[in-house]
C-alpha positions in Angstrom: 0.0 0.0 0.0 3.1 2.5 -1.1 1.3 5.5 -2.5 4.5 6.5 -4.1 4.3 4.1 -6.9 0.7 5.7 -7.9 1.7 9.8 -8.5 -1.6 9.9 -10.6 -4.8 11.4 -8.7 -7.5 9.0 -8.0 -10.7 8.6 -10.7 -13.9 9.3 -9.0 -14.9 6.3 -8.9 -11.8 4.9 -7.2 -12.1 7.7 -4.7 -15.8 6.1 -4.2 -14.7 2.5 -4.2 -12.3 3.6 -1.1 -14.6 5.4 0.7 -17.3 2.8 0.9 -14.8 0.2 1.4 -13.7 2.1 4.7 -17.1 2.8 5.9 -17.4 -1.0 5.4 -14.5 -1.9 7.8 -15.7 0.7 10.2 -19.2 -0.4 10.2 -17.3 -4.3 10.9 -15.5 -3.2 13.7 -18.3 -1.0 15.2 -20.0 -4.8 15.0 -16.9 -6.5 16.8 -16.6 -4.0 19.1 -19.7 -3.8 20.3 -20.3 -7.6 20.5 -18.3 -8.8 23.5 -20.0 -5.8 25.6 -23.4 -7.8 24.9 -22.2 -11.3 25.7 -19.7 -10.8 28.4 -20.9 -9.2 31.6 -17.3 -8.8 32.9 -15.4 -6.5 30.3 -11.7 -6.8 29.2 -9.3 -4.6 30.2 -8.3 -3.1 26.2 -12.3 -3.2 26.2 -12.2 -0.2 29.6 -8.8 1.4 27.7 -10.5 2.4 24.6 -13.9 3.0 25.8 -14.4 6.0 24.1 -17.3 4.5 21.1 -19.0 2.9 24.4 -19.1 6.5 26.2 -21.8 7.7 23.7 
């Protein structure tokens, strides 16, 4: 993933692609993150750590 190899600016529709490919990944870990909260009544502690999606 070396963005010097690619000096050309990205087509629309590659700029698209990207986006929706990220919000796909964030929706996923939004799912993964959000999971173990639900099932497990005692959280982890990297769960407590990074608790800032569960604060709102």
């Amino acid at each position: 993933m070396t963005a010097d190899n690619r000096p050309r600016m990205l087509t629309p529709a590659e700029v698209k692609a990207l986006r929706d490919s990220k919000r796909q990944i964030h929706r996923r870990v939004d799912e993964l993150q959000q999971r173990p909260k639900a099932t497990s009544a005692q959280p982890q502690p990297k769960a407590t750590h990074h608790s800032r999606s569960g604060d709102d």
